[in-house]
C-alpha positions, 0 to 999 in steps of 0.5 A: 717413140712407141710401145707395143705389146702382144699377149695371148688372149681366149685360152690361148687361141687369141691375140691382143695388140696394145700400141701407145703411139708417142708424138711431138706436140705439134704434129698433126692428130691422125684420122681414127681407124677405116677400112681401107681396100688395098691391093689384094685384102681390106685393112683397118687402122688409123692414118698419119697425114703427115706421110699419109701412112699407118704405124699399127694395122690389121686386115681381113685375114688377121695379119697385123703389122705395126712399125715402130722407130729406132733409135739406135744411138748413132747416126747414119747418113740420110738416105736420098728421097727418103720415104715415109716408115708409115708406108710400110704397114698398108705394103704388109697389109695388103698380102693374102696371108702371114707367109706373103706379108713376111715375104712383102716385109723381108723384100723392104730396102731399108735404105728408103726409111729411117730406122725402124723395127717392124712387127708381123703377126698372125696368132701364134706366128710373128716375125720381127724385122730390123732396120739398121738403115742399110740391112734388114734382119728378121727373127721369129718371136715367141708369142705364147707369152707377153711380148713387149717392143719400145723406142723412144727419141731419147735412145731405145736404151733409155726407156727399155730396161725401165720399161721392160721390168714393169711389163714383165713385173706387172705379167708375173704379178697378174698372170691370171689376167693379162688382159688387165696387166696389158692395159694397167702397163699401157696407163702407167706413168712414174711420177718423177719419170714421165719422160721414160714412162709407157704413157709418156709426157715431156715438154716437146712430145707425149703419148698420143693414143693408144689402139687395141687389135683382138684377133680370135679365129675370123673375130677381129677387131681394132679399137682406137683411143686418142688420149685426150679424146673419144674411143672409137671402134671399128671391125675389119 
């Protein structure tokens, strides 16, 4: 239950990283965003501590990895000893370079975690990983452009075409500043549809918080903002 988007910032030499986290309502806040010395590099993000993970991250090179859940709209069997998805992230992380956290991420068994699709980028270089519970599959993204990956516990299908026409309607309609279309996407909420909105609310969950990655050249720095609570901010 996540939205993630990426659109080129600075000219076109920067990154921008928007990711809505939604959650049940009795799961436990996470811990705001640290720095956290991994194996080889230092990452910042926040930590679940329920699985003792991350969904979204970056590290000192400017690779960024975020993970979001998949509902496919069909069950497979449970996987024994299943680990936490948030695991993955720190994993990616701490590799020294984009090509090393692709090759962490593609070497993955997808048997250990419930579905998800996983996200590694660095400037204009990104891969997007696929679990459908016992494959992995991988394909390069276009990030020259608005990009957009959503889920939700009601089916992927449910919210993504809503969602996906906004994204795109809204990155038409403010070409010029989609710095400012991101954000206004990440806010939007329909009335009369809550439940399929960016910023989700139902009775048994709703969006959580939201965190901003920029990544120009060696400038990197991710922001955090518990919804209903105060921003914080921290440099990698």
């Amino acid at each position: 239950m996540c939205t993630l988007t990426v659109i080129p910032i600075r000219l076109g030499i920067g990154m921008r990283v928007a990711f809505n986290r939604d959650e049940r309502r009795d799961r436990l806040p996470a811990f705001p965003p640290a720095t956290h010395k991994l194996a080889r590099r230092r990452a910042v993000y926040p930590v679940d501590p329920v699985g003792g993970g991350t969904w979204i991250g970056v590290n000192d090179r400017g690779v960024v990895a975020a993970v979001l859940n998949r509902t496919a709209g069909f069950a497979l069997p449970a996987a024994g000893g299943a680990r936490s998805r948030g695991l993955i992230v720190p994993a990616v992380l701490s590799m020294d370079d984009f090509d090393s956290a692709v090759s962490a991420a593609s070497r993955i068994d997808p048997a250990q975690y419930a579905l998800f699709r996983l996200i590694v980028l660095r400037g204009r270089r990104a891969v997007v990983f696929v679990s459908d519970g016992r494959r992995l599959s991988s394909a390069a993204a276009d990030m020259t452009r608005p990009f957009l990956l959503t889920s939700s516990s009601l089916g992927d299908k449910v919210v993504a075409g809503p969602r996906a026409r906004l994204f795109h309607a809204l990155m038409e309609t403010q070409r010029s500043r989609w710095p400012t279309a991101q954000q206004d996407f990440h806010d939007h909420q329909w009335p009369l549809r809550p439940e399929v909105s960016v910023r989700m609310e139902r009775s048994d969950a709703r969006t959580v918080s939201r965190t901003l990655i920029d990544v120009t050249g060696d400038d990197i720095r991710l922001s955090y903002e518990p919804v209903f609570d105060i921003a914080v901010s921290q440099a990698a």
